[in-house]
Structures are given as structure tokens and as C-alpha cells.
PDB file of N, CA, C and O in Angstrom, chain B, residues numbered from 101:
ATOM      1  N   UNK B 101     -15.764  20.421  32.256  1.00  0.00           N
ATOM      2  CA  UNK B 101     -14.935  21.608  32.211  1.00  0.00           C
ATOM      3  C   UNK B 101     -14.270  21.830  33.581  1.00  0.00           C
ATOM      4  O   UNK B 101     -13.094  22.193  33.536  1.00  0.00           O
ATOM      5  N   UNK B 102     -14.766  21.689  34.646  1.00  0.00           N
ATOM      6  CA  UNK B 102     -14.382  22.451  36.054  1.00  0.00           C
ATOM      7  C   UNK B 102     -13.299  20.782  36.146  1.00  0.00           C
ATOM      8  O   UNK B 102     -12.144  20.915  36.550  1.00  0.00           O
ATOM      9  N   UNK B 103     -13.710  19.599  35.821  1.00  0.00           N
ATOM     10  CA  UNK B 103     -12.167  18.776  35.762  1.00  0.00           C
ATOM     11  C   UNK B 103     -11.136  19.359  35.343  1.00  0.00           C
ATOM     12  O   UNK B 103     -10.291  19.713  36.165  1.00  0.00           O
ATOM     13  N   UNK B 104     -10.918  19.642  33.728  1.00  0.00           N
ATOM     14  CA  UNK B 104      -9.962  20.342  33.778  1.00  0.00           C
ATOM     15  C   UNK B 104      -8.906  21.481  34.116  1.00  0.00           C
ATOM     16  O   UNK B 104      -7.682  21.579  34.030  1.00  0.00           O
ATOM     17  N   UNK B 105     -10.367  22.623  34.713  1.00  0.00           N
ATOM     18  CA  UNK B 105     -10.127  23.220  35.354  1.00  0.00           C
ATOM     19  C   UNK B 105      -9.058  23.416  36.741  1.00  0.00           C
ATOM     20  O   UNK B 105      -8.121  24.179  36.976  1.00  0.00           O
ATOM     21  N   UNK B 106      -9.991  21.874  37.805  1.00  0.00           N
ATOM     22  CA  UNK B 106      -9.017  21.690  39.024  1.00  0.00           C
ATOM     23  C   UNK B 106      -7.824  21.226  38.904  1.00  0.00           C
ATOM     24  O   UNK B 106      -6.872  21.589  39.594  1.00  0.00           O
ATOM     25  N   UNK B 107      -7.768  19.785  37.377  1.00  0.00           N
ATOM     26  CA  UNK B 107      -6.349  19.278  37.288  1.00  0.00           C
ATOM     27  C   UNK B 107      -5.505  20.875  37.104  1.00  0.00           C
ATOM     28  O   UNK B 107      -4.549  21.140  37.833  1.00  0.00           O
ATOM     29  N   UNK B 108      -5.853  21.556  36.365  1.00  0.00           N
ATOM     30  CA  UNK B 108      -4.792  22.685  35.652  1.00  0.00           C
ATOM     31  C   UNK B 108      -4.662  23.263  37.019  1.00  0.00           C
ATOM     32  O   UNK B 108      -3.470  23.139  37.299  1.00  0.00           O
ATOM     33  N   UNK B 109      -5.230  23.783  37.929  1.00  0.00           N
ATOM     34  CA  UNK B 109      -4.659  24.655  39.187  1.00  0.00           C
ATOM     35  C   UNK B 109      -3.886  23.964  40.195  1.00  0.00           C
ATOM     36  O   UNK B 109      -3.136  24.526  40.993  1.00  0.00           O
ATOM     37  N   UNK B 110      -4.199  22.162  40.095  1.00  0.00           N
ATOM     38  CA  UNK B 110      -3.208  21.998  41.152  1.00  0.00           C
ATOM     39  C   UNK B 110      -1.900  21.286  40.476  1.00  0.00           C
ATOM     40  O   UNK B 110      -1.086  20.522  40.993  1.00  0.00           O
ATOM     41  N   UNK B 111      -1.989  21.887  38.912  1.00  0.00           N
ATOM     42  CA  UNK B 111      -0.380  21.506  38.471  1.00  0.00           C
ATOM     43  C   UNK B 111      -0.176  23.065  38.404  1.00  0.00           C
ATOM     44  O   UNK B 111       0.837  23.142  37.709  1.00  0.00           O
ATOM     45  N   UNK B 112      -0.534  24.317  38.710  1.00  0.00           N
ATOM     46  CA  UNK B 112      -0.196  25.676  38.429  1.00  0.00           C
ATOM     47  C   UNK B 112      -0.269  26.147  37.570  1.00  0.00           C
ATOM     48  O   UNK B 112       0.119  27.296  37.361  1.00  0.00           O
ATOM     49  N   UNK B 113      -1.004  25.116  36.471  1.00  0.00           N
ATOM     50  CA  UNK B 113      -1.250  26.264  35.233  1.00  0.00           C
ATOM     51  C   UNK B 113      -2.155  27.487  35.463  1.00  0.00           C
ATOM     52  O   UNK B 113      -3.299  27.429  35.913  1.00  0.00           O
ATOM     53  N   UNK B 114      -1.398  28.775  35.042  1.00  0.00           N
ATOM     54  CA  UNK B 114      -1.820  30.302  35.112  1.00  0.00           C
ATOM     55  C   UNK B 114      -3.110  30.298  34.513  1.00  0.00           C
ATOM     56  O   UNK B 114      -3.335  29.585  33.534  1.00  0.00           O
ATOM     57  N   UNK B 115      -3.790  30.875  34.909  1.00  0.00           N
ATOM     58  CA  UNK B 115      -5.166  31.375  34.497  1.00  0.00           C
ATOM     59  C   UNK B 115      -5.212  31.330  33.099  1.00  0.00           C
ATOM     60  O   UNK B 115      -5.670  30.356  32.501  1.00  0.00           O
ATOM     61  N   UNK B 116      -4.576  32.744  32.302  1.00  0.00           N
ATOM     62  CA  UNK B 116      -4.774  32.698  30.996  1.00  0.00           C
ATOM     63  C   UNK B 116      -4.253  31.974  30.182  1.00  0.00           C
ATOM     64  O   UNK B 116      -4.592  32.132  29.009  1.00  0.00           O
ATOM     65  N   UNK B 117      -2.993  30.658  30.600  1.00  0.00           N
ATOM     66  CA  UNK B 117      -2.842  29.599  29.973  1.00  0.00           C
ATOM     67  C   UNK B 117      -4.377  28.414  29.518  1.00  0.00           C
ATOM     68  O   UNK B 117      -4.709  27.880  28.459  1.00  0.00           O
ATOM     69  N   UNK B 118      -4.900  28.406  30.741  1.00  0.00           N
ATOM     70  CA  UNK B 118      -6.248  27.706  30.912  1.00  0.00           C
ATOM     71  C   UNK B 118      -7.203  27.649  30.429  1.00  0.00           C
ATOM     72  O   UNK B 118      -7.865  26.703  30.004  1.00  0.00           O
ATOM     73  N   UNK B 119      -7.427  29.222  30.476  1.00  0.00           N
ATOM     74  CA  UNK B 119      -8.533  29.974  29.740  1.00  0.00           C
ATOM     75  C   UNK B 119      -8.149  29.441  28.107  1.00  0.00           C
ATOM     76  O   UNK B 119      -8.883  28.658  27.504  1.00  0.00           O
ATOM     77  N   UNK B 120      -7.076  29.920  27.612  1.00  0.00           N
ATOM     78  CA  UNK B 120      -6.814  29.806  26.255  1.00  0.00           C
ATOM     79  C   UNK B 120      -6.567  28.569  25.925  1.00  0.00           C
ATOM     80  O   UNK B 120      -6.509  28.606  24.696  1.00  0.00           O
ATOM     81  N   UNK B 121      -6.296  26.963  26.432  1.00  0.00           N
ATOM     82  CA  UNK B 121      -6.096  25.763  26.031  1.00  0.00           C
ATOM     83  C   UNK B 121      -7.712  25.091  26.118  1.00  0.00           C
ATOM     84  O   UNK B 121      -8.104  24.280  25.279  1.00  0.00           O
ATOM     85  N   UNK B 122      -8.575  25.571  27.277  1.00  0.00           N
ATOM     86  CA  UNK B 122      -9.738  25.553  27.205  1.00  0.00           C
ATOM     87  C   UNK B 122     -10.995  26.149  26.094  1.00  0.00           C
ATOM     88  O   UNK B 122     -12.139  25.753  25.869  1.00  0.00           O
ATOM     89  N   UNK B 123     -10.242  27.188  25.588  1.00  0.00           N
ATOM     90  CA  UNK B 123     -11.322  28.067  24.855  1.00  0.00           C
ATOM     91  C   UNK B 123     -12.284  28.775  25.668  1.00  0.00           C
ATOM     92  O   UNK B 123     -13.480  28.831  25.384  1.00  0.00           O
ATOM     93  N   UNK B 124     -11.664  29.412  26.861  1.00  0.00           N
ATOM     94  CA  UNK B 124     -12.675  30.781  27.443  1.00  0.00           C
ATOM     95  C   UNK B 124     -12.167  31.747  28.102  1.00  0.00           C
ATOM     96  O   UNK B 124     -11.011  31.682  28.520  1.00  0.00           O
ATOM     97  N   UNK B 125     -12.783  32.573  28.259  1.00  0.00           N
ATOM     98  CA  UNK B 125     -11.954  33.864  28.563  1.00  0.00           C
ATOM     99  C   UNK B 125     -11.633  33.751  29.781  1.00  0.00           C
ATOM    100  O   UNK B 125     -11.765  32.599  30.196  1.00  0.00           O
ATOM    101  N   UNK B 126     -11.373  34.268  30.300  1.00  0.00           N
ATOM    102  CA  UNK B 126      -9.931  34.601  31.384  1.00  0.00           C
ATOM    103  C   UNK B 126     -11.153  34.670  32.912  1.00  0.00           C
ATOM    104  O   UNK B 126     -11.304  33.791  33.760  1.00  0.00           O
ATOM    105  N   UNK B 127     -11.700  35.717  32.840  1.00  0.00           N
ATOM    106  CA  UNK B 127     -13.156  35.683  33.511  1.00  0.00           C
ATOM    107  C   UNK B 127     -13.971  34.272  33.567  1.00  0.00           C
ATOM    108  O   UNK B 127     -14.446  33.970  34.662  1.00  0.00           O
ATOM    109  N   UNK B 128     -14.141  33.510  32.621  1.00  0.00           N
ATOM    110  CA  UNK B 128     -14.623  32.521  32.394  1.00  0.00           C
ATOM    111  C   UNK B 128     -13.869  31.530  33.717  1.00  0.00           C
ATOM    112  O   UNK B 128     -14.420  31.258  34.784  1.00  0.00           O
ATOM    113  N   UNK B 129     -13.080  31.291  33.475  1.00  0.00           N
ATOM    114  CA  UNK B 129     -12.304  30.469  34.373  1.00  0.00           C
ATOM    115  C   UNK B 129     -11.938  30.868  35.707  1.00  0.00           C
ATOM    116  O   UNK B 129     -11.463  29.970  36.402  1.00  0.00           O
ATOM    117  N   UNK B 130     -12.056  32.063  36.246  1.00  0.00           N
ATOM    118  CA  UNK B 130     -11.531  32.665  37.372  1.00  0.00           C
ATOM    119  C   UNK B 130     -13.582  32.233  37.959  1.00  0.00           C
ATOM    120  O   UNK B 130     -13.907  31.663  39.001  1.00  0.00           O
ATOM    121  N   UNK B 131     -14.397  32.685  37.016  1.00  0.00           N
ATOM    122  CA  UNK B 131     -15.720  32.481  37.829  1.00  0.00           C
ATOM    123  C   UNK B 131     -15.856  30.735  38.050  1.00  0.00           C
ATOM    124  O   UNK B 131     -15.986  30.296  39.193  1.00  0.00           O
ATOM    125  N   UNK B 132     -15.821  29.957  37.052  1.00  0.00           N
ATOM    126  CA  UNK B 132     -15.018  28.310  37.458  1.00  0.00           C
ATOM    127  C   UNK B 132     -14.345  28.022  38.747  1.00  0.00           C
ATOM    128  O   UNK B 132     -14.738  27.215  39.590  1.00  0.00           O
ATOM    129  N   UNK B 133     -13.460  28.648  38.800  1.00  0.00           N
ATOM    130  CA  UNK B 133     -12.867  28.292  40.192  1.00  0.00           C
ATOM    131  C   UNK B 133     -13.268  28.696  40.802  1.00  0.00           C
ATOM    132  O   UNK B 133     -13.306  27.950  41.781  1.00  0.00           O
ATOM    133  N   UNK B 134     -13.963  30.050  41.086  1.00  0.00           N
ATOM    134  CA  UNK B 134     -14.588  30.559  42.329  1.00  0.00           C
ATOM    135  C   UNK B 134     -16.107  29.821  42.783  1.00  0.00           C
ATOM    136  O   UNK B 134     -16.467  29.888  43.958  1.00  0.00           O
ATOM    137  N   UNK B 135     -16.942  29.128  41.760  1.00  0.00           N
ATOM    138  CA  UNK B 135     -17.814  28.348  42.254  1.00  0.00           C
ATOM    139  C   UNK B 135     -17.216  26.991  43.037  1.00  0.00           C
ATOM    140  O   UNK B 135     -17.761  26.503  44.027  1.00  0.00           O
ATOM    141  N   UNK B 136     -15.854  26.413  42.343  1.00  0.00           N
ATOM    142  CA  UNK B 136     -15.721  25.007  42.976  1.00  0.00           C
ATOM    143  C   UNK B 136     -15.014  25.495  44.251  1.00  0.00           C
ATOM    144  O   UNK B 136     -15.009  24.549  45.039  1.00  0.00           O
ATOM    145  N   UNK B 137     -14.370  26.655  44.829  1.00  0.00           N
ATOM    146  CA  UNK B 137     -13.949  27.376  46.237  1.00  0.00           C
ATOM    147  C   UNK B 137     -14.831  27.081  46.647  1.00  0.00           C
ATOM    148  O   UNK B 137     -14.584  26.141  47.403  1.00  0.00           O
ATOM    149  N   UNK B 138     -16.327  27.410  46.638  1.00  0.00           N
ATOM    150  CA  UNK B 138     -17.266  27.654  47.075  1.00  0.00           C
ATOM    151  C   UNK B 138     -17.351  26.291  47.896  1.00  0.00           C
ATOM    152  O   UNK B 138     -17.022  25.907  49.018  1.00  0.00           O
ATOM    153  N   UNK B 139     -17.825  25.874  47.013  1.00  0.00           N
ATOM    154  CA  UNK B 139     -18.343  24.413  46.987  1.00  0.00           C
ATOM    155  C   UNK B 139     -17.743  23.582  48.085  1.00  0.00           C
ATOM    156  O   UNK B 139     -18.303  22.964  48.991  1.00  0.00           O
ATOM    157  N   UNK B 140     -15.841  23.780  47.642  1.00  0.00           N
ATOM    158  CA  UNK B 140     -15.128  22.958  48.644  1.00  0.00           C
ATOM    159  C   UNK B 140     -14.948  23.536  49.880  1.00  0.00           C
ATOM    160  O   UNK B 140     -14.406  22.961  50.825  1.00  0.00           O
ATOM    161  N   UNK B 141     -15.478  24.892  49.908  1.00  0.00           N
ATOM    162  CA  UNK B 141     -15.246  25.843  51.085  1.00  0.00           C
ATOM    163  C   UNK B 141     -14.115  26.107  51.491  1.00  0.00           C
ATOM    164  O   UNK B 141     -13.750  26.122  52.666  1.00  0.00           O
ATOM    165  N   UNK B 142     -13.174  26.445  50.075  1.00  0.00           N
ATOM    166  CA  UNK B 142     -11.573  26.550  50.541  1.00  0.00           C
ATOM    167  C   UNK B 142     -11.854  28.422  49.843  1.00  0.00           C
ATOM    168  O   UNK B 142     -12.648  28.905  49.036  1.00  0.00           O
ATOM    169  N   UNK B 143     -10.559  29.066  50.812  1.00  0.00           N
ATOM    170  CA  UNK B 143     -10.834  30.358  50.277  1.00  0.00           C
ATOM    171  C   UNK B 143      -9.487  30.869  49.825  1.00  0.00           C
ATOM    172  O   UNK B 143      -9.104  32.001  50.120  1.00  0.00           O
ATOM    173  N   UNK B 144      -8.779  30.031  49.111  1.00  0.00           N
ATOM    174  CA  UNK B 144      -7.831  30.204  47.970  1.00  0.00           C
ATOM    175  C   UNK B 144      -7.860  29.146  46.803  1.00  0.00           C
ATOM    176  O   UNK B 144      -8.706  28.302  46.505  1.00  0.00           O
ATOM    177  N   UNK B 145      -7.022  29.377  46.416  1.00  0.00           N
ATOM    178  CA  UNK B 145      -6.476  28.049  45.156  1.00  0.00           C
ATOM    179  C   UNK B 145      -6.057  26.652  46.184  1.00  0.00           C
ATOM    180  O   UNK B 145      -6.891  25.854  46.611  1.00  0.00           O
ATOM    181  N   UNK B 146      -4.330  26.580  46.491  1.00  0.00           N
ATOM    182  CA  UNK B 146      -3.793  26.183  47.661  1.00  0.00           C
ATOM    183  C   UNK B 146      -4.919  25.104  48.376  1.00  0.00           C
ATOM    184  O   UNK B 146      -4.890  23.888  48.187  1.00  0.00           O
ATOM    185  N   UNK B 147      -6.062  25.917  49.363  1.00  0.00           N
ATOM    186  CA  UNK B 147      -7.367  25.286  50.191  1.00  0.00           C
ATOM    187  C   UNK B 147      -7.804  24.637  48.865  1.00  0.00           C
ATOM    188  O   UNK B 147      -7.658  23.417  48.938  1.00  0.00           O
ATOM    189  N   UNK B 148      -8.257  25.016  47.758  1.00  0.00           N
ATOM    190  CA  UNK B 148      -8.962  24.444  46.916  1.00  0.00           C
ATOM    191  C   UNK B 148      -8.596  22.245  46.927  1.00  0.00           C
ATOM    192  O   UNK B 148      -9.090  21.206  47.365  1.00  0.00           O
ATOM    193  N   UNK B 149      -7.023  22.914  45.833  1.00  0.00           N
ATOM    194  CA  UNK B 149      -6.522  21.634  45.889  1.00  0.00           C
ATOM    195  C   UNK B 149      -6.321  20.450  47.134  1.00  0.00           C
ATOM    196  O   UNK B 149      -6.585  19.248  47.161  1.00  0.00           O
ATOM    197  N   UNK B 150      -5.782  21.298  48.048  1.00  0.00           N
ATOM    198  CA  UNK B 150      -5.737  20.059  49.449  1.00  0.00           C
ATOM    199  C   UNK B 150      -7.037  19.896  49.850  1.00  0.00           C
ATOM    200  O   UNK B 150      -7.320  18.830  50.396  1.00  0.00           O
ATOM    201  N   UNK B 151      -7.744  20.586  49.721  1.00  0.00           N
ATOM    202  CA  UNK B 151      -9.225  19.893  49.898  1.00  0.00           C
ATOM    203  C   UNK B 151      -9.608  18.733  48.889  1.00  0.00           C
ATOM    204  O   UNK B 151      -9.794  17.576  49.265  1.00  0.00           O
ATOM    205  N   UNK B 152      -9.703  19.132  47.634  1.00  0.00           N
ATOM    206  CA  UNK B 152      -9.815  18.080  46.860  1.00  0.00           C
ATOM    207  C   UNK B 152      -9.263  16.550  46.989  1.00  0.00           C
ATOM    208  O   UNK B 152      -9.823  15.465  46.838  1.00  0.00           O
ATOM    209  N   UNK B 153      -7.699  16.985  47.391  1.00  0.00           N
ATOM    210  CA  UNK B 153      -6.815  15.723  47.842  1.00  0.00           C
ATOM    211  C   UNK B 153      -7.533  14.968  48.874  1.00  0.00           C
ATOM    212  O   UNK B 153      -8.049  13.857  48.753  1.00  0.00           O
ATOM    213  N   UNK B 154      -7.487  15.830  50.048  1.00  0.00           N
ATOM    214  CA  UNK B 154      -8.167  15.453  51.207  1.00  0.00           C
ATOM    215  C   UNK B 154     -10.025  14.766  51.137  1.00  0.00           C
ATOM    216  O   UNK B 154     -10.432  14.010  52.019  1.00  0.00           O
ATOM    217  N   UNK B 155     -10.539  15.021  50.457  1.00  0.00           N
ATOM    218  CA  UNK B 155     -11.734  14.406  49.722  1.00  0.00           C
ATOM    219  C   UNK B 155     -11.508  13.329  48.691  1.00  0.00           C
ATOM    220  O   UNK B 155     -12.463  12.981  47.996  1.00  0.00           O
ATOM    221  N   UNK B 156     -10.497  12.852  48.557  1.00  0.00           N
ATOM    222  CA  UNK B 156      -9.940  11.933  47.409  1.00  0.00           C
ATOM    223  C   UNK B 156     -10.504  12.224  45.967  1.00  0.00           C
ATOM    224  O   UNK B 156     -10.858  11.260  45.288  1.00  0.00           O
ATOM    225  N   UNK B 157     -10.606  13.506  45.461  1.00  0.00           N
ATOM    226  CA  UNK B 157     -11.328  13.661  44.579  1.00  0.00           C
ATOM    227  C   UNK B 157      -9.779  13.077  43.708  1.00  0.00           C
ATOM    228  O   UNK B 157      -9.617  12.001  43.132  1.00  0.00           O
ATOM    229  N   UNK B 158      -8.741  14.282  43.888  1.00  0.00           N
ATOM    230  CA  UNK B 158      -7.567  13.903  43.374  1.00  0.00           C
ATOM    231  C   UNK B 158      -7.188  12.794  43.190  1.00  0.00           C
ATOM    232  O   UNK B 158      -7.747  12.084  44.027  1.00  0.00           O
ATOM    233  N   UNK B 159      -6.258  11.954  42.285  1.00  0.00           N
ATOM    234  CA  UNK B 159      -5.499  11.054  42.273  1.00  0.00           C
ATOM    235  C   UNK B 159      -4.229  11.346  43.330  1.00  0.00           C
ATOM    236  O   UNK B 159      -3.904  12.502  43.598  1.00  0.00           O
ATOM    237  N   UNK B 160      -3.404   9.950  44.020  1.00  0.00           N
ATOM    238  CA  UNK B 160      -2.698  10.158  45.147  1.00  0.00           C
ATOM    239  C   UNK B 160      -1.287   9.844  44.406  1.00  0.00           C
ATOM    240  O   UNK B 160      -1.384   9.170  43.380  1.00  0.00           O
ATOM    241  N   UNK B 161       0.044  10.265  44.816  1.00  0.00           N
ATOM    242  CA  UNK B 161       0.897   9.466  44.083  1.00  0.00           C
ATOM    243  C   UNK B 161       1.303   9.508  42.906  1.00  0.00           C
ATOM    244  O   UNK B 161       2.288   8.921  42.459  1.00  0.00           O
ATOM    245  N   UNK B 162       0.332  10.426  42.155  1.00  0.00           N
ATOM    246  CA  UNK B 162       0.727  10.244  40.657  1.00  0.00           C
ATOM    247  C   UNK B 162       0.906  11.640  40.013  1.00  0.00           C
ATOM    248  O   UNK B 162       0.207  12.555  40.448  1.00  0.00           O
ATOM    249  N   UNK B 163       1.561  11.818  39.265  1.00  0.00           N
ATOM    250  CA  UNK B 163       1.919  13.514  38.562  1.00  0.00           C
ATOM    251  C   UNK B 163       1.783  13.321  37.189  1.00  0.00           C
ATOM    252  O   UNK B 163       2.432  12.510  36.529  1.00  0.00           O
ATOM    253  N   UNK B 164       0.635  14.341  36.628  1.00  0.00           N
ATOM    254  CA  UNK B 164       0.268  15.118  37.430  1.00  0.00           C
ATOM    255  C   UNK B 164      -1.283  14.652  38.192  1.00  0.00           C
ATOM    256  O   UNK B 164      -1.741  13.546  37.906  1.00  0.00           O
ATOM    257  N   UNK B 165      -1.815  15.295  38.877  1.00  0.00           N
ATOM    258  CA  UNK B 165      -2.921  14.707  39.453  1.00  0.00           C
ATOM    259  C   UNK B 165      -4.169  14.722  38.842  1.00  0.00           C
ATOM    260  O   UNK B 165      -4.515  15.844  38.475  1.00  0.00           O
ATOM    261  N   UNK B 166      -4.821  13.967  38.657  1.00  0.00           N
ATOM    262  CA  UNK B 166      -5.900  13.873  37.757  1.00  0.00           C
ATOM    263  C   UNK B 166      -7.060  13.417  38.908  1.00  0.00           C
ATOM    264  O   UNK B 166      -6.836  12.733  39.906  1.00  0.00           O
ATOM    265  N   UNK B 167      -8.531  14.065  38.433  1.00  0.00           N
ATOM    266  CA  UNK B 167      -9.290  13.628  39.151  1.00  0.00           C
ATOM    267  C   UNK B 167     -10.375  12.153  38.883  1.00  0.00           C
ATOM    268  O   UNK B 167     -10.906  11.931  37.795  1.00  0.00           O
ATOM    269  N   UNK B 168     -10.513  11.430  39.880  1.00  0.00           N
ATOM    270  CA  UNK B 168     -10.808  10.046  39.575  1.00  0.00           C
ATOM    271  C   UNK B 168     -11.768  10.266  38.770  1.00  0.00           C
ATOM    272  O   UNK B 168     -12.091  11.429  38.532  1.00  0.00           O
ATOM    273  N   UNK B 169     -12.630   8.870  37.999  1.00  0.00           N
ATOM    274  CA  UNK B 169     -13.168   8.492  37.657  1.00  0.00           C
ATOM    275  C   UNK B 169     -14.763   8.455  37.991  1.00  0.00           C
ATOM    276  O   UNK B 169     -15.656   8.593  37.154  1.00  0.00           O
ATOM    277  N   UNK B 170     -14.946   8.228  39.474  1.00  0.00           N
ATOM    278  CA  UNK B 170     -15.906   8.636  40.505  1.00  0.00           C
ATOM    279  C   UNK B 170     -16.235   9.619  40.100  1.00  0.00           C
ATOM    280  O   UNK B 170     -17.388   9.790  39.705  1.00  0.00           O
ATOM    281  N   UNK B 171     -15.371  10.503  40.079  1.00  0.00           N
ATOM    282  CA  UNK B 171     -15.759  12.028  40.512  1.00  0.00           C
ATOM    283  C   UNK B 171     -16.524  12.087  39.204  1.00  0.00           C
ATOM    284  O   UNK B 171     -17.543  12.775  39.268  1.00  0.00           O
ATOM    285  N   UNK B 172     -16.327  11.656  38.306  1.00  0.00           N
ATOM    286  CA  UNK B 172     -16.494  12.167  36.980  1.00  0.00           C
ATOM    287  C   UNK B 172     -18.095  11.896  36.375  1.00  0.00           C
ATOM    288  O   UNK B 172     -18.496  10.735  36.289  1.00  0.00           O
ATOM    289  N   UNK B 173     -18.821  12.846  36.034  1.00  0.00           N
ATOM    290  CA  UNK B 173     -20.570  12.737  35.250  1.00  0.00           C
ATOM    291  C   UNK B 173     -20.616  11.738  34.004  1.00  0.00           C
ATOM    292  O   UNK B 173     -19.816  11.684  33.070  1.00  0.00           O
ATOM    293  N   UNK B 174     -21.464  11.161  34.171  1.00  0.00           N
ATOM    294  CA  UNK B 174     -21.809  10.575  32.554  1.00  0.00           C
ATOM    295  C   UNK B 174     -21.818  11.647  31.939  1.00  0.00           C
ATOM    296  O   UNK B 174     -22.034  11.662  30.727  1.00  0.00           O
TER     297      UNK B 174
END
């Protein structure tokens, strides 16, 4: 979930677009991103994504950005 999550914020999809293509409420997803802030220790959206980039979580080069494979749980 929080994959789709980060791809959708660093292409700008709006919150309640997210929430609703995801299936959760609006809250649901705003508490989502505020744990992976945490995490990346960025204290916006903006910090979020260039952190991610900057951690190569992101894909480089490619639109829209998807997060690798690595990153990703069985």
C-alpha cells in the first residue's frame, strides 16, 4: 500500500484521488504518508519524494516514477 501511496505523491496525485483509487479514506492515506515522512525524516511531501529519489528508492529517468523492485516485500 505505502508503494502506491509514494508513486501517487511524487506524480501529485491529490489525496482524495488516492484515497478513493486505493479504497481508503482520506485520513487513511494522509496517516500513510505521515508514517513514511517519518521514516524518511522529510517534513513535507516535496522532502518526502527527493528523499526517496535521493535513497534510490525511486526509479531515475523514467515517468512516472515507480519504486524499484528492491524496495519491494515478498
Amino acid at each position: 500500500m505505502d508503494v502506491r501511496i509514494l508513486e501517487g505523491v511524487a506524480v501529485g496525485t491529490p489525496t482524495v484521488r488516492l484515497a478513493a483509487s486505493l479504497y481508503l479514506s482520506r485520513q487513511g492515506v494522509e496517516y500513510r504518508i505521515g508514517l513514511m515522512m517519518r521514516h524518511f525524516q522529510a517534513t513535507n511531501r516535496a522532502a518526502l519524494i527527493s528523499r526517496a529519489h535521493s535513497l534510490g528508492v525511486l526509479s531515475v529517468g523514467a515517468w512516472p516514477p515507480r519504486v524499484l523492485p528492491e524496495f519491494l516485500e515478498p
